[in-house]
TIBARO-104706 format. One record per residue (C-alpha): residue in three letters; z, x, y. Coordinates in steps of 0.05 Angstrom, whole numbers, padded with zeros to 5 digits, always signed. Example, Ala and Ser with C-alpha at 12.3 -4.5 7.8 and 13.67 -1.06 7.14 Angstrom:
2
ALA+00156+00246-00090SER+00143+00273-00021
This chain:
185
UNK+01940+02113+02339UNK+01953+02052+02383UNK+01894+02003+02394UNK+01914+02000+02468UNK+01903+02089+02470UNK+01860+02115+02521UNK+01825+02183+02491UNK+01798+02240+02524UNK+01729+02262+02489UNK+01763+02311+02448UNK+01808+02252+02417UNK+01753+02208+02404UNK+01709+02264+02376UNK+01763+02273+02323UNK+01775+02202+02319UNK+01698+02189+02304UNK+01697+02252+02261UNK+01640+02275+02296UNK+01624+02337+02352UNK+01653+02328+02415UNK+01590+02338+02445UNK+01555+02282+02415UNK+01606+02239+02440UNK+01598+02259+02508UNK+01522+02250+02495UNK+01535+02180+02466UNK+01574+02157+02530UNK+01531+02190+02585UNK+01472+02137+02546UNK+01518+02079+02535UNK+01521+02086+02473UNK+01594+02087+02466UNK+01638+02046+02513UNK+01674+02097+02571UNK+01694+02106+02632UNK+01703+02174+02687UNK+01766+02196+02715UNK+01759+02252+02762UNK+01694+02268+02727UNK+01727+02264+02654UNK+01710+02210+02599UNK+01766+02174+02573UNK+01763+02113+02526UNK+01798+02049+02513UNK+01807+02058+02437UNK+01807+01987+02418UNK+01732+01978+02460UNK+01699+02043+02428UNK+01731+02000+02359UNK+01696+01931+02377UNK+01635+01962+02407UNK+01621+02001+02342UNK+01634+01947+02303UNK+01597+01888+02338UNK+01536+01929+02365UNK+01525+01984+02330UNK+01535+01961+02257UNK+01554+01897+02223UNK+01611+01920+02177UNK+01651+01872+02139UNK+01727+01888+02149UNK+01723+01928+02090UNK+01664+01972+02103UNK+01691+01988+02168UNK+01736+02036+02139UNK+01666+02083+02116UNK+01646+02093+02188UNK+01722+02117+02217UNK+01771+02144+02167UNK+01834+02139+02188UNK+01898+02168+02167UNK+01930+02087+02159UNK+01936+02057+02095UNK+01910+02003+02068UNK+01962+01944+02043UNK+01956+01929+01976UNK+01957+01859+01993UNK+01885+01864+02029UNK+01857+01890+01957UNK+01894+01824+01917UNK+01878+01757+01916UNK+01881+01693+01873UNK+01824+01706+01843UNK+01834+01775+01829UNK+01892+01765+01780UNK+01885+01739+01703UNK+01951+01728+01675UNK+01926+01705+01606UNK+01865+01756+01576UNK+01830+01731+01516UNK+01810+01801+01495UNK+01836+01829+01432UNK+01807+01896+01432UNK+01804+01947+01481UNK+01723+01932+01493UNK+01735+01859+01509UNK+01794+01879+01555UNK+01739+01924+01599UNK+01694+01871+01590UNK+01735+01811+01615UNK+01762+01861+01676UNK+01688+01875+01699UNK+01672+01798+01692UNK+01732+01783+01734UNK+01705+01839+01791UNK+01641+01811+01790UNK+01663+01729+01792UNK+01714+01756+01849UNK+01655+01776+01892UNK+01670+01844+01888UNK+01624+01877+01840UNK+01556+01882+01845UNK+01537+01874+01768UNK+01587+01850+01717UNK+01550+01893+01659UNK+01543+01950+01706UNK+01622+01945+01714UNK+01630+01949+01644UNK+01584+01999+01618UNK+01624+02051+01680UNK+01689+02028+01654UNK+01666+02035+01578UNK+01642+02110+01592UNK+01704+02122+01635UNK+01749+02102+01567UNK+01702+02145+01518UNK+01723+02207+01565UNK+01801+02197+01559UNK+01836+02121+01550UNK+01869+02099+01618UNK+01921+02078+01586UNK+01986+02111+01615UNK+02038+02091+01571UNK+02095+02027+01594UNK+02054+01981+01567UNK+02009+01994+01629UNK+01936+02015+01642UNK+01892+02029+01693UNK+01818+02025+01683UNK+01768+02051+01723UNK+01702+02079+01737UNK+01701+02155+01740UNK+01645+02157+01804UNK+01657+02097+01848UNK+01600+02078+01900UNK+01583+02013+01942UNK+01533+02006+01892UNK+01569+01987+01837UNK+01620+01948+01883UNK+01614+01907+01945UNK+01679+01910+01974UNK+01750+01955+01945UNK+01796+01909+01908UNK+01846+01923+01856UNK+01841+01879+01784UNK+01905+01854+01762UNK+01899+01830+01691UNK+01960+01824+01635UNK+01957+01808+01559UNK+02018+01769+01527UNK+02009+01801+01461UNK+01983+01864+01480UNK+01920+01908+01463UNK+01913+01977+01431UNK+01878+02019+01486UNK+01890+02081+01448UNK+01935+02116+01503UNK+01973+02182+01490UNK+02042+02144+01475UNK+02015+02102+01415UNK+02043+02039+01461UNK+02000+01964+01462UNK+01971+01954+01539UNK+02010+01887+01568UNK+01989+01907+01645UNK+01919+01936+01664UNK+01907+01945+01741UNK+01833+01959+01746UNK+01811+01990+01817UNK+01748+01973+01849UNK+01734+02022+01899UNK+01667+02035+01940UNK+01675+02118+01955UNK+01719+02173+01932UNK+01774+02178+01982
């Protein structure tokens, strides 16, 4: 949908995910940013969009995304940064691996607890290893919430000599991508 769209109620009720007539309700109070044509609501999409955000609740960029679900993806590059990415793990066993990959979620600003992290990820690997085979893994917890993270992200972690993560193949882990998210999509 363009930011620029102007949206009947019916649009912006399915936009919003919520009942057309609680839309109405919310722009007959002011509540939501409108205007009448010929005795119809229609919205500037990109106003109802700032006016949620600014007035109604202070979301961070990323938290935005749990009060309108959209059908747009994310770019991986908004889940990556510098200080998301270990090139060099000291870990030698699979336990330190999930250790080190929870310390670098929480030291990244994006976990809430560091042990926390760890003790999801440990339970996760007791169920079934992560490990996909390629050399690569992908860690995670099996119940994500914004409890046990902050903000989504995506750990990018590798290990020169590789680690035994007990995956189906047999193969050493060089590559574990550890996501972070905040709710089940």
């Amino acid at each position: 949908m363009k930011e620029n769209s102007v949206l009947t109620t019916q649009e912006l009720s399915k936009y919003l995910k919520l009942n057309e007539k609680t839309v109405l309700k919310m722009a007959q109070s002011g509540k939501l940013p409108g205007f009448k044509i010929a005795n119809q609501w229609r919205f500037y999409l990109s106003a109802v969009d700032e006016y949620l955000q600014d007035k109604v609740a202070k979301f961070s960029r990323y938290d935005f995304g749990k009060f309108i679900r959209t059908t747009d993806l994310m770019p991986l590059s908004r889940l990556i940064d510098e200080n998301t990415i270990e090139l060099k793990l000291q870990a030698d066993n699979q336990e330190n691996v999930l250790r080190e990959l929870a310390k670098i979620s929480y030291t990244a600003g994006i976990a809430i607890s560091s042990e926390e992290v760890f003790r999801q990820l440990k339970k996760r690997e007791e169920m079934l290893s992560t490990g996909i085979g390629g050399g690569v893994a992908i860690p995670h917890s099996r119940n994500p919430n914004d409890e046990l993270f902050k903000m989504p992200g995506v750990i990018i972690a590798r290990s020169v000599k590789g680690i035994d993560f007990f995956s189906a193949t047999g193969e050493k882990v060089h590559l574990f991508f550890m996501t972070c998210a905040t709710d089940v999509v």
